[in-house]
C-alpha positions as CSV (number, residue, x, y, z in Angstrom):
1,X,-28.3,51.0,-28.9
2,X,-29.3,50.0,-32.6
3,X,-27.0,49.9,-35.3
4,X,-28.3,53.4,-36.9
5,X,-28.3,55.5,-33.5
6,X,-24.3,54.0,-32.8
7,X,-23.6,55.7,-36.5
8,X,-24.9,59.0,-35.6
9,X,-23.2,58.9,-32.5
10,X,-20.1,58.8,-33.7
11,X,-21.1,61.1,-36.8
12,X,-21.0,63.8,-34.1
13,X,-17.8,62.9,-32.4
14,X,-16.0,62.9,-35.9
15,X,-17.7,66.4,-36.9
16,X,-16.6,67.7,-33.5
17,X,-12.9,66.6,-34.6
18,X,-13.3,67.9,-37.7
19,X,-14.1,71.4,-36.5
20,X,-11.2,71.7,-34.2
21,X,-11.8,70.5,-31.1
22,X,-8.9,68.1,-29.5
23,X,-9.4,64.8,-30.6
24,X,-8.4,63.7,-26.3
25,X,-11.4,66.0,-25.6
26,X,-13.7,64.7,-27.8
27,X,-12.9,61.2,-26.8
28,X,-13.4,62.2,-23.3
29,X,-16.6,63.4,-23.7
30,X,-17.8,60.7,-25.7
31,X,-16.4,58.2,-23.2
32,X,-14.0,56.4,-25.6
33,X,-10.3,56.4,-26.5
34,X,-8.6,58.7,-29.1
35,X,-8.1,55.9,-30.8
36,X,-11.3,54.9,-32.1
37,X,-12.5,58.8,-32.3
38,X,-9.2,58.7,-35.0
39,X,-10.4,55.4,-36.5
40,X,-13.7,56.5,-37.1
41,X,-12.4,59.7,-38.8
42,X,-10.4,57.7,-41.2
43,X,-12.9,55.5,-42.0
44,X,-15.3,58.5,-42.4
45,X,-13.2,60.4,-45.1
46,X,-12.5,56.8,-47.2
47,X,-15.8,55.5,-47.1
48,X,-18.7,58.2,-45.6
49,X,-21.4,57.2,-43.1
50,X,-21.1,53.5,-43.9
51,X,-17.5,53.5,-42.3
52,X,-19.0,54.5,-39.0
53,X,-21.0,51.1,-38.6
54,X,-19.3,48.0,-36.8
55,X,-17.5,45.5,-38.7
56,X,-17.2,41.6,-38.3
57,X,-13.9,40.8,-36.1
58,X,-13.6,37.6,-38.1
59,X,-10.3,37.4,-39.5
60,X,-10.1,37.1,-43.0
61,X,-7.7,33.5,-43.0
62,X,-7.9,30.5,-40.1
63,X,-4.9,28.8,-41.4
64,X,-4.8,26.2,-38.5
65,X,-8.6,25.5,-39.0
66,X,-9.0,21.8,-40.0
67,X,-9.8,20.7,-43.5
68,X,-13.8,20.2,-45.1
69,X,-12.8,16.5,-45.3
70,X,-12.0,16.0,-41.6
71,X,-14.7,18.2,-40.5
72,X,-16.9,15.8,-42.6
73,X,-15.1,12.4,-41.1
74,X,-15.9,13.8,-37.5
75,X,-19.4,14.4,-38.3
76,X,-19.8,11.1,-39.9
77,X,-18.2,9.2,-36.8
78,X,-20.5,11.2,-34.4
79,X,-23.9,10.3,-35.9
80,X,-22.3,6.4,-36.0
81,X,-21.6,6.3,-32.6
82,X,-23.7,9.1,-30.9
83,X,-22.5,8.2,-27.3
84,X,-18.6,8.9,-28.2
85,X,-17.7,12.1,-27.2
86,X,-15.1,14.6,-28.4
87,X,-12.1,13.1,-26.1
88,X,-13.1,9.2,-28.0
89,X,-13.7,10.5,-31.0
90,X,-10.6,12.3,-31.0
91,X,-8.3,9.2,-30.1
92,X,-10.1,7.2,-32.9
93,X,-9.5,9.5,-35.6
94,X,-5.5,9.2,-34.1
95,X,-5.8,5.1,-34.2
96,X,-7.3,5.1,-38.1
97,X,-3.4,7.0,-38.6
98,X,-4.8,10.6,-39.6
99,X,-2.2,12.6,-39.9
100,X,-2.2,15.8,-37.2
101,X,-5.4,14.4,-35.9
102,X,-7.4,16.9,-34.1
103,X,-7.7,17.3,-30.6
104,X,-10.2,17.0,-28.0
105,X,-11.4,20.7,-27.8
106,X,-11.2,21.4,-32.2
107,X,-13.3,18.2,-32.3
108,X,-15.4,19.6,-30.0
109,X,-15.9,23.2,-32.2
110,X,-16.5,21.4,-34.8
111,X,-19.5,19.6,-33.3
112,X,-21.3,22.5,-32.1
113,X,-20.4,24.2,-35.7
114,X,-22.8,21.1,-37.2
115,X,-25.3,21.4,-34.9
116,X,-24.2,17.8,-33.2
117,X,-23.8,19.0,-29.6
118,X,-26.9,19.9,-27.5
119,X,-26.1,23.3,-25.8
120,X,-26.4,22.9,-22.0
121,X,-26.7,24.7,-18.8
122,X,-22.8,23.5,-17.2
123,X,-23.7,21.9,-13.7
124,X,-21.3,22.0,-10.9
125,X,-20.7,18.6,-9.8
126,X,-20.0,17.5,-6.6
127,X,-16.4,17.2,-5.5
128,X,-15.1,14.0,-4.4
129,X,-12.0,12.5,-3.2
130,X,-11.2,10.0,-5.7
131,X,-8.6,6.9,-4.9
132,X,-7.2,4.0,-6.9
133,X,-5.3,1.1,-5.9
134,X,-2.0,1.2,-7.2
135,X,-1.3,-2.2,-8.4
136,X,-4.0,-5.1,-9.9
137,X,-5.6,-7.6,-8.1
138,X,-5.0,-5.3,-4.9
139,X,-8.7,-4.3,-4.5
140,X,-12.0,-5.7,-6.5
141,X,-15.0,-4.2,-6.2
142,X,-18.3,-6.8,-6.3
143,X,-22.1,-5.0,-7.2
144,X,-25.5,-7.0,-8.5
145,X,-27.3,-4.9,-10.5
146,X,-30.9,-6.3,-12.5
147,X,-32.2,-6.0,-16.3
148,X,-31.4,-9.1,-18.2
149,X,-34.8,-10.1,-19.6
150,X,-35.6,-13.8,-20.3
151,X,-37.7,-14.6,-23.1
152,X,-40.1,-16.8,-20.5
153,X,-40.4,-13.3,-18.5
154,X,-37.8,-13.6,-16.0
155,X,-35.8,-10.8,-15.0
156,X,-32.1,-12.4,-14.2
157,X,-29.7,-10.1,-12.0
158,X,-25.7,-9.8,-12.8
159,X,-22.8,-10.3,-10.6
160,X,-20.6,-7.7,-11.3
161,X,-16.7,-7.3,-10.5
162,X,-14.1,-4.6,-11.1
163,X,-10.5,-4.4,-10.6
164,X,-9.9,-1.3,-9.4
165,X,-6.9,-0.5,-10.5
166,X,-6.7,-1.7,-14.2
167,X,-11.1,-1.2,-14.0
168,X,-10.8,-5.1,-15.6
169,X,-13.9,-6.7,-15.3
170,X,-13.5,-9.8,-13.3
171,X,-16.9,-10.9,-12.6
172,X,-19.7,-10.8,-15.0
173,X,-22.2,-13.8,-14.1
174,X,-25.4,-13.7,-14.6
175,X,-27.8,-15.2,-11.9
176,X,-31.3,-16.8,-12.0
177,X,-31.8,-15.9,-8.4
178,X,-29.0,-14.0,-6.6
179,X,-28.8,-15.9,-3.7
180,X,-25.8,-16.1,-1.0
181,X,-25.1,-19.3,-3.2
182,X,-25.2,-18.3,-6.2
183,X,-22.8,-15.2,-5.5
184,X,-20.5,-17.2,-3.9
185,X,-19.9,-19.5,-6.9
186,X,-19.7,-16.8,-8.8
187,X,-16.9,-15.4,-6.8
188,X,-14.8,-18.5,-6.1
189,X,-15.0,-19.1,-10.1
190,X,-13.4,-15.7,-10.8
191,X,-10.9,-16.5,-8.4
192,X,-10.3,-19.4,-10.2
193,X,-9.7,-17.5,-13.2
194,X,-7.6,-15.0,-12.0
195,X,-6.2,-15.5,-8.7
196,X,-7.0,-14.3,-5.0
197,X,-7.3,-10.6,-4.6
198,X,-6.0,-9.1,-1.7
199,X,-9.3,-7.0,-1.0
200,X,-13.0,-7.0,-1.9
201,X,-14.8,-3.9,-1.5
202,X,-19.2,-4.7,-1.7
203,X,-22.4,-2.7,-0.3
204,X,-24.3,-4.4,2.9
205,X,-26.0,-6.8,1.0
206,X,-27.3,-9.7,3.0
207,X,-25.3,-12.3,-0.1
208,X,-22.1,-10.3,1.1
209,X,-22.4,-9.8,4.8
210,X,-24.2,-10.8,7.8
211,X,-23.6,-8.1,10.3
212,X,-26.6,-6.7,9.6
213,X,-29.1,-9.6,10.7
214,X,-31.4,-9.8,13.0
215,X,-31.5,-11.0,15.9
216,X,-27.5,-11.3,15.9
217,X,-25.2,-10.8,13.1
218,X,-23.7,-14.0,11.4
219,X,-21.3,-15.0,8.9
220,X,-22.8,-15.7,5.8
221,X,-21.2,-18.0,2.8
222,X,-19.3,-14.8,0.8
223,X,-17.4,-13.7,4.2
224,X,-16.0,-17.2,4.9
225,X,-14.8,-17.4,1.4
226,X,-12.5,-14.2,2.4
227,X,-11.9,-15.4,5.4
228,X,-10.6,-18.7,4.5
229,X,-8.9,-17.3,1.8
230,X,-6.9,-14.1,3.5
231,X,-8.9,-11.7,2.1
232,X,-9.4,-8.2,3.6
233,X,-13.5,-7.6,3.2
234,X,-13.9,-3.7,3.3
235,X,-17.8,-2.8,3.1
236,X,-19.5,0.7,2.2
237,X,-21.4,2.9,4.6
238,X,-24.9,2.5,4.7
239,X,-26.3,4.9,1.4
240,X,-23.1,5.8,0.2
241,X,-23.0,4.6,-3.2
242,X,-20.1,6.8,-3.9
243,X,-17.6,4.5,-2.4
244,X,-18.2,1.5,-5.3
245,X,-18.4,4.8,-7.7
246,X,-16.6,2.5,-10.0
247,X,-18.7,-0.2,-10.2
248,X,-21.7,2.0,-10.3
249,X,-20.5,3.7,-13.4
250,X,-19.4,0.7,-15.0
251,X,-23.4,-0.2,-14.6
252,X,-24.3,3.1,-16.4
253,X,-22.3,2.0,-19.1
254,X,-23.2,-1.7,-19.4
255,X,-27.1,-0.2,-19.5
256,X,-26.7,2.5,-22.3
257,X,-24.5,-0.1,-24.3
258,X,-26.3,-3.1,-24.1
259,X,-29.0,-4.0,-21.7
260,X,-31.1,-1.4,-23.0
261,X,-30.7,-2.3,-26.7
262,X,-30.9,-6.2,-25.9
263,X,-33.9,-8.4,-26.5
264,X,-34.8,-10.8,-24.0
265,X,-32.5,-13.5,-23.8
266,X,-33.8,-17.4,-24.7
267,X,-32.8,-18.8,-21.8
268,X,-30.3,-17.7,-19.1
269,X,-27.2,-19.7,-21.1
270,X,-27.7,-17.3,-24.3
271,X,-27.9,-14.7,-21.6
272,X,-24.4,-15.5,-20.2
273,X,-22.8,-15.8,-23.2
274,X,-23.9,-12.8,-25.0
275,X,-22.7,-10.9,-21.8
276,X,-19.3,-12.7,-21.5
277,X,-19.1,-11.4,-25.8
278,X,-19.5,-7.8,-24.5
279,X,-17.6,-8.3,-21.2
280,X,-14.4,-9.4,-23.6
281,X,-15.1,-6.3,-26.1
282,X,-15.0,-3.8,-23.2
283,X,-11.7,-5.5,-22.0
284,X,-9.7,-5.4,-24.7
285,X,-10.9,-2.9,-27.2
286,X,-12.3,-0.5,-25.4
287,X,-10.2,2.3,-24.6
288,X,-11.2,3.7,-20.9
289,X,-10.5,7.7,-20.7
290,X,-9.7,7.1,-17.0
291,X,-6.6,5.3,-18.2
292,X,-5.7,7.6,-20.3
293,X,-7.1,6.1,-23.1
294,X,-5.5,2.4,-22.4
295,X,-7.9,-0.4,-22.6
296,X,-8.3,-2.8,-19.2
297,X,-6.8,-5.5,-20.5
298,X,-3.4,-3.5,-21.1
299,X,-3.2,-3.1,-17.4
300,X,-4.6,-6.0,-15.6
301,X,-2.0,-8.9,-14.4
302,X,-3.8,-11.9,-13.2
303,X,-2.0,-13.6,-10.1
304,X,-3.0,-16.9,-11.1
305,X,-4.4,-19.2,-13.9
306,X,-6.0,-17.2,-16.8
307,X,-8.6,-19.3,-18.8
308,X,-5.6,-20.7,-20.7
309,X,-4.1,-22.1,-18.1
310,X,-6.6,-23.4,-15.9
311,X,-7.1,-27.1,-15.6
312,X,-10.6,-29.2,-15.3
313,X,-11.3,-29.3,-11.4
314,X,-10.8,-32.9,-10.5
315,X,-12.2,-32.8,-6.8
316,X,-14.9,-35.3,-6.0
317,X,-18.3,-33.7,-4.5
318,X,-19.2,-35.0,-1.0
319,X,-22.5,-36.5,-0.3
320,X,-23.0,-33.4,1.9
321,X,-21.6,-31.0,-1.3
322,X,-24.1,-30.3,-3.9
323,X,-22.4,-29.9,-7.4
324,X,-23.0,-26.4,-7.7
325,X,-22.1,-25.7,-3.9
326,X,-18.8,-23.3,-4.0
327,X,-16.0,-24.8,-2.2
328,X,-13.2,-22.9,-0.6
329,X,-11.1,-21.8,-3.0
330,X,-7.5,-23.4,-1.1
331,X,-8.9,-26.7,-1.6
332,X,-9.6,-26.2,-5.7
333,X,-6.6,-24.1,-7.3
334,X,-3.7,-25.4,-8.3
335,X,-1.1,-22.8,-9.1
336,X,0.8,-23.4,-12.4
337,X,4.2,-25.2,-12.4
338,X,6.8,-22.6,-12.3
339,X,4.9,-21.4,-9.1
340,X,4.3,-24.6,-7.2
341,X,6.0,-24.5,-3.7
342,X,5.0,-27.5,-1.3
343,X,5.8,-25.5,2.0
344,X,9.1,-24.0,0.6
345,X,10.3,-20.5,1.4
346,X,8.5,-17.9,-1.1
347,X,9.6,-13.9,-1.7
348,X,7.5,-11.0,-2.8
349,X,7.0,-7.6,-2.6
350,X,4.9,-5.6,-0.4
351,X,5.0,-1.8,0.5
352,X,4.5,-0.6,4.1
353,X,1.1,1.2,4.5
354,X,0.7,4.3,6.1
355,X,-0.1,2.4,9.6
356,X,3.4,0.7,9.7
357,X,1.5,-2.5,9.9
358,X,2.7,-4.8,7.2
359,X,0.5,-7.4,6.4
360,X,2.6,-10.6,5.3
361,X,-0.6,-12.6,5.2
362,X,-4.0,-11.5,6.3
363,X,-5.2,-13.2,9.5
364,X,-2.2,-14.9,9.9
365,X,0.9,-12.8,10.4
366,X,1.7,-8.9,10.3
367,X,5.3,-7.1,10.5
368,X,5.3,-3.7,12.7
369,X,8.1,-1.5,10.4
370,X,9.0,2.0,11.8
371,X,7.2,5.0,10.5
372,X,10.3,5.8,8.7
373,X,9.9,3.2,6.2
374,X,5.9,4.2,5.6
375,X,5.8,3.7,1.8
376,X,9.2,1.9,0.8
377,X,8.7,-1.3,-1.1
378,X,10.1,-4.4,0.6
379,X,11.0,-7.6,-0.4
380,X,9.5,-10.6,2.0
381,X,11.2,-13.9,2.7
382,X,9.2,-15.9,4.5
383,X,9.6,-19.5,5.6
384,X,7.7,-21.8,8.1
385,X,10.5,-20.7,10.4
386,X,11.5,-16.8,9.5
387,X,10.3,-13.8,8.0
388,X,12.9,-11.8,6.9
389,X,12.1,-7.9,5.4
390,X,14.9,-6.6,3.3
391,X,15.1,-3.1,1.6
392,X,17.9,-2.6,-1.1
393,X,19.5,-5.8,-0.9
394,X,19.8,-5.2,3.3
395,X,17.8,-6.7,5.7
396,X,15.5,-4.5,7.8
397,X,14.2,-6.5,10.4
398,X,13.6,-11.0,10.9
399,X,10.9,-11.9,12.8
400,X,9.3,-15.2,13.9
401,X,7.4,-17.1,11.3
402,X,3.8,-18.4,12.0
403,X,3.1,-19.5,8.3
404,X,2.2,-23.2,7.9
405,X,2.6,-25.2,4.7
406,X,-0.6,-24.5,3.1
407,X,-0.1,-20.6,3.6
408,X,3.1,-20.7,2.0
409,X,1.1,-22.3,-1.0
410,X,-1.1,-19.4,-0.5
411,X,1.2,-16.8,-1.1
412,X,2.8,-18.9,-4.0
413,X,-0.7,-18.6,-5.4
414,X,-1.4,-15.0,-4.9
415,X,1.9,-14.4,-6.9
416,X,4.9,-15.0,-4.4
417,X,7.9,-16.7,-6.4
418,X,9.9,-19.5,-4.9
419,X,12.7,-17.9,-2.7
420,X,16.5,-17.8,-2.9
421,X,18.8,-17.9,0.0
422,X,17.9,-16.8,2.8
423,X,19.2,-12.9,3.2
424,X,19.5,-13.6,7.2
425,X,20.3,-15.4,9.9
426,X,16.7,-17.5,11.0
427,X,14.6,-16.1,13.5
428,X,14.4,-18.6,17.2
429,X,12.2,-21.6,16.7
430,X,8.8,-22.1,17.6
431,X,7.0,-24.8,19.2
432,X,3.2,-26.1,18.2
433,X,1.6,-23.8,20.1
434,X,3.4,-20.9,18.6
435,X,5.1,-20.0,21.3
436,X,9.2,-19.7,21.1
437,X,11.2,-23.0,22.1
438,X,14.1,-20.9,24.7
439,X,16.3,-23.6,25.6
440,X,17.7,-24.2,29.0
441,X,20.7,-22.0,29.3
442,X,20.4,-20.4,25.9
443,X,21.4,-16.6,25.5
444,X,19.3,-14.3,23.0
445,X,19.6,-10.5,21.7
446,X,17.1,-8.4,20.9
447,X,17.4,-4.8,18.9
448,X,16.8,-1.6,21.1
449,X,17.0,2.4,19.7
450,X,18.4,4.2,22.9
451,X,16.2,7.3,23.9
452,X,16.8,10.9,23.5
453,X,17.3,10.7,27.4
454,X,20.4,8.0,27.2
455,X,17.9,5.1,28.1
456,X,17.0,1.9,26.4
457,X,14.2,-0.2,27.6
458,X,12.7,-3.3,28.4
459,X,10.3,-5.4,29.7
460,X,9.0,-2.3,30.9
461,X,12.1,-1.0,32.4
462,X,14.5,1.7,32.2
463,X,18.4,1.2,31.6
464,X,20.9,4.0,31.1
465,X,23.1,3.9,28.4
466,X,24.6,7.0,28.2
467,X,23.5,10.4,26.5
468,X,26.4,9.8,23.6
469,X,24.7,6.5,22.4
470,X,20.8,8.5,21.8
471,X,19.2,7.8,18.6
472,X,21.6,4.6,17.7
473,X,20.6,0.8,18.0
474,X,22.3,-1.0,20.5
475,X,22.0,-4.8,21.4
476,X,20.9,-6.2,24.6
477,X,22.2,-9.8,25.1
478,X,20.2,-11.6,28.1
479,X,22.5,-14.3,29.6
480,X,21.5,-16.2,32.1
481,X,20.7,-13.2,35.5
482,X,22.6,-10.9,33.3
483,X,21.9,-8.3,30.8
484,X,24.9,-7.0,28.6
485,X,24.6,-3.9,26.3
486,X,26.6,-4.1,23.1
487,X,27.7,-1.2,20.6
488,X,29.7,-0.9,17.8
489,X,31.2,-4.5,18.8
490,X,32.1,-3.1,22.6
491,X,30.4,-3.8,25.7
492,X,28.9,-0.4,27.1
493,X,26.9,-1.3,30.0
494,X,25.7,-4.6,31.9
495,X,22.7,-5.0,34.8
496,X,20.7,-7.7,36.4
497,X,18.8,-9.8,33.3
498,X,14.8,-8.1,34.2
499,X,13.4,-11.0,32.5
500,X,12.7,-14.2,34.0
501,X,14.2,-17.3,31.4
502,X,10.3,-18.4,30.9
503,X,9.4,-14.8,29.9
504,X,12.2,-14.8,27.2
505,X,9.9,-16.2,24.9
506,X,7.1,-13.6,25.0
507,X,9.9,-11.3,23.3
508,X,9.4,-9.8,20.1
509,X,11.8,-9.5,17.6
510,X,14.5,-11.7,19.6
511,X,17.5,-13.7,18.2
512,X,20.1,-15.7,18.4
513,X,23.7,-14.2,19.2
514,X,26.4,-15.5,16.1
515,X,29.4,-13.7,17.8
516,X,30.7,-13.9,21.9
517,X,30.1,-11.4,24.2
518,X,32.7,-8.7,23.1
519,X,34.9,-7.3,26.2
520,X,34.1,-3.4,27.5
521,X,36.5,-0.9,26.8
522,X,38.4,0.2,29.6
523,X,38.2,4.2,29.7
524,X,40.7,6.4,31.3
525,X,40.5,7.1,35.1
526,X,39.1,3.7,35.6
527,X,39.5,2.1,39.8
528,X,41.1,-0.9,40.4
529,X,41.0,-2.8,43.4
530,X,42.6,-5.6,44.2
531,X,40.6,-8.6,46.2
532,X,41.8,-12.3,47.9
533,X,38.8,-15.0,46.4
534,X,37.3,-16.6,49.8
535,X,37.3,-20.3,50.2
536,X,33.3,-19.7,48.9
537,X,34.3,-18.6,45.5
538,X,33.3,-14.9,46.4
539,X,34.8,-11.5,46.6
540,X,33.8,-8.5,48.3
541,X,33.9,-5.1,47.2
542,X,32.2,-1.9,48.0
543,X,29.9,-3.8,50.7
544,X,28.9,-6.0,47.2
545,X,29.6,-10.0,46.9
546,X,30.6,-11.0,43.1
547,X,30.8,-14.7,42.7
548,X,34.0,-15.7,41.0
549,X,33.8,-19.6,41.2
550,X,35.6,-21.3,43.5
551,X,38.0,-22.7,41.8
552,X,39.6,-19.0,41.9
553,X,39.8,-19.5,45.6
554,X,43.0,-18.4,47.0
555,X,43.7,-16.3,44.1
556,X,44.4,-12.4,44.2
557,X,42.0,-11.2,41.2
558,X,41.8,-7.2,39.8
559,X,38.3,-5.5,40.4
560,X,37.8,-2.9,37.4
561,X,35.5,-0.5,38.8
562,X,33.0,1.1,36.6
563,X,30.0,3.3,36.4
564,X,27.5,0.0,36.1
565,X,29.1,-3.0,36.7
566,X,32.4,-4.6,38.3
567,X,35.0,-6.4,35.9
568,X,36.7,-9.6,37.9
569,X,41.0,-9.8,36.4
570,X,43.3,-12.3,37.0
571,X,46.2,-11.3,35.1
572,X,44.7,-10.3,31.6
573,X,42.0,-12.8,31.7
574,X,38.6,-12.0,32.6
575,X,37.0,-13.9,35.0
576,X,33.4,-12.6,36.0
577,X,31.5,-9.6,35.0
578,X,28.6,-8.2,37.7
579,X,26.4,-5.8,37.7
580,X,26.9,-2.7,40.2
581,X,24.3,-2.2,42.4
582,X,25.1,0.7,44.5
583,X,27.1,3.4,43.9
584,X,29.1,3.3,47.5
585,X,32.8,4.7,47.1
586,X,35.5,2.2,47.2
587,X,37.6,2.9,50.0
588,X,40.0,-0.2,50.3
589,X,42.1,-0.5,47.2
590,X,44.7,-3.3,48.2
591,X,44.8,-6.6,49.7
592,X,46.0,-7.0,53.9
593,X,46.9,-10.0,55.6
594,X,46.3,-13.8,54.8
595,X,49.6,-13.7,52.9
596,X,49.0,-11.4,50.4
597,X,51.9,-9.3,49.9
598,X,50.9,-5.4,50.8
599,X,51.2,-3.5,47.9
600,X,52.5,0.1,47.4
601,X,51.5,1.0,43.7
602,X,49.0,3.5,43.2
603,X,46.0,1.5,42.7
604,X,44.2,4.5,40.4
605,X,44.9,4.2,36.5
């Protein structure tokens, strides 16, 4: 409908009014509100037919509209840096200390008012699930992407790394030919600079894996670096570019901003070093709107040497070791001073991923924690002897250390601070082989939860314990062909020992007892019997012999029955404890003939 047919439209409806008819009628018929048929009858008597047409619904003020002089400023920035958008532009305007700086959406209006923003159909991009490590030097991600031109016609690839939490770039090296070789010295250089990672996430190159060659897969130069060096080599799916997403965009970027604007390079040294100039720009100046607007360099910590602090390499090249060929990097770093242990105990922190497993160093030792403690932080004491976990102040759990000298200089390197005293008593020793040194006669306990059924097991066996005790850690102390169970400082149960004293040292998690074997309690309603010690040391009771010792022979002793195991008295001092191995009733509670005096107390307590 044109503008003159909308004013004789509503010419009629305000003559209708006019005449009589009910202004909600009239507005009915001429599908409207009452309303607008009464607005355009006012306007009709002040002003005529002219009244009737449509107005502008701009208001007459915009007091919050920015001023002419930083609409100008955000022009001018624009066509100085067309790539910043309205988010950078924005945060500029903020750092140069405007006052009220504009934000991200008026910058925005005021680009499109000037004609600076190209209007656009809005895509829907693709959702992805986007993760981040959440502390540096925790994951780096390694691409090589081409495009730096030499001025003899080359075309030189880069070796590119990214923290991925702090998006720091690591690596930035540019290589003549991007050999297994040359990627490898690039690597061990930045670890060099900066310290071991824990993880490296790369594509299936063939200079960052082997798994893929044919006829069999092998282990090329990059994976034995990680190997040697405890580090946790996580590849991408085939064609899944998504997974390195920030490496790939960091590419985008390093294309738009400077490979595409460079000319070729004179050889490949001005190459490096005009990349290394950028590389430090983007660092430290460059704010990153994934980091809300921090730059890398505010959020990357280094876990070892920075270029400050790193020393000349003083290691002599073998005759089988070219100059260039890159060396392990164990046998080249040298942490700093304040962090050099030689073999001494080291602490650090380390939370407990989702899997329970905690990792106190890859491909040499890992802690199984309860899922209870699935993301708590922990702090790790770890000798050549113990691993202690501790949580609060308290420790958690002590294991058996298998951490030789030169991985204690490991951790040191990676960040781990020398240790202070030890928060626990030291797990069992270990022999060369690893295995744990049980001497001859020696008693150990290890740490069970009793079962919601009253049970607590072991060695693939079942032992009740009682329904009251479910849910609660009890000890088990194997001595000798016995097992005790100990609670709350009492002894609550004791069987036969089902481990054999060579299998004691294929236990996990055992230790050494630091108090003595704490006597049972002695419950209400408990049977006594009384028993003469054969000339053999023995007693008999319930069709059951319980060996005493024979220097007890002679000797009237007190048989505590209980629901497990027998308790041996002579007067108040305990003798002998035995397990109970049937439950046949006792029937003979006192002690006939061979000069024991008969006796005529009640034998039941």
């Amino acid at each position: 409908m044109d503008r003159q047919t909308m004013v004789e439209y509503r010419y009629r409806a305000v003559c209708e009014v006019l005449g009589g008819s009910p202004i909600g009628e009239v507005a009915a018929r001429y599908g409207t509100t009452r309303q607008s048929v009464d607005t355009w009858r006012r306007r009709f008597k002040q002003e005529g037919m002219a009244g009737l047409a449509d107005r502008s619904r701009r208001p007459h003020t915009s007091p919050t509209r920015i001023g002419t002089e930083i609409e100008a400023l955000i022009c001018q920035v624009r066509r100085d840096h067309p790539r910043w958008g309205a988010r950078r532009i924005s945060y500029e305007l903020s750092r140069r200390g405007i006052d009220n700086a504009p934000s991200r959406a008026t910058v925005h209006r005021a680009l499109t008012r000037n004609g600076l923003v190209d209007p656009q159909a809005q895509h829907h991009k693709r959702k992805y699930k986007r993760w981040q490590r959440q502390v540096p030097m925790h994951l780096w991600q390694l691409d090589i992407v081409g495009g730096v031109p030499l001025a003899d016609g080359r075309q030189c690839k880069l070796l590119t790394g990214i923290d991925d939490h702090s998006r720091f770039v690591v690596v930035a090296a540019v290589l003549i030919t991007p050999s297994a070789r040359e990627v490898a010295a690039a690597f061990t250089a930045a670890m060099r600079r900066y310290g071991v990672p824990s993880e490296v996430l790369t594509d299936n190159g063939a200079q960052f894996t082997g798994r893929y060659f044919k006829p069999a897969p092998v282990e090329v130069l990059f994976e034995r670096i990680c190997r040697t060096n405890g580090i946790k080599q996580r590849l991408t799916k085939p064609r899944s570019p998504t997974t390195t997403g920030k490496i790939e965009r960091f590419h985008k970027t390093l294309r738009t901003e400077f490979l595409d604007l460079a000319t070729p390079f004179e050889s490949h040294t001005a190459a490096q070093q005009a990349v290394e100039g950028w590389i430090t720009s983007y660092n430290t100046n460059r704010p990153h709107q994934a980091l809300d607007m921090a730059t890398p360099a505010e959020l990357f910590r280094p876990n070892g040497p920075t270029r400050l602090d790193v020393r000349p390499a003083t290691t002599a090249t073998t005759p089988s070791q070219s100059p260039t060929e890159p060396v392990m990097v164990t046998d080249v770093i040298s942490p700093p001073e304040h962090r050099r242990i030689d073999g001494a105990a080291v602490e650090f922190e380390a939370r407990v991923p989702p899997s329970g497993e905690l990792n106190v160093l890859h491909g040499r030792q890992r802690v199984s924690m309860h899922l209870s403690m699935v993301g708590r932080t922990l702090t790790v004491w770890a000798d050549q002897r113990s691993v202690h976990l501790v949580l609060d102040g308290h420790p958690v759990r002590t294991v058996a250390s298998r951490l030789r000298p030169e991985d204690l200089r490991h951790l040191a390197m990676r960040g781990a601070r020398p240790a202070g005293p030890e928060p626990a008593k030291p797990a069992l020793r270990r022999g060369p082989q690893g295995a744990v040194v049980i001497a001859p006669g020696q008693t150990v306990e290890i740490r069970r939860v009793v079962s919601n059924d009253g049970m607590a097991s072991i060695a693939g066996q079942r032992f009740p314990v009682g329904a009251a005790c479910t849910g609660r850690n009890i000890i088990l102390r194997l001595d000798g062909h016995l097992m005790h169970a100990v609670l709350d400082n009492a002894l609550v149960g004791t069987w036969p020992c089902p481990v054999a004293r060579d299998g004691l040292s294929r236990l996990r998690g055992a230790e050494l007892p630091t108090t003595p074997l704490p006597p049972p309690p002695l419950p209400a309603g408990s049977l006594r019997a009384l028993r003469k010690v054969h000339t053999n040391g023995r007693v008999t009771i319930a069709g059951e012999g319980v060996q005493v010792g024979r220097g007890h022979s002679g000797k009237i002793v007190t048989v505590v029955v209980e629901d497990t195991f027998f308790r041996i008295l002579h007067g108040d001092e305990e003798i002998a404890v035995a397990p109970r191995r049937s439950l046949a009733p006792i029937t003979r509670f006192h002690v006939t003939g061979g000069g024991a005096r008969p006796q005529t107390e009640s034998s039941v307590s």
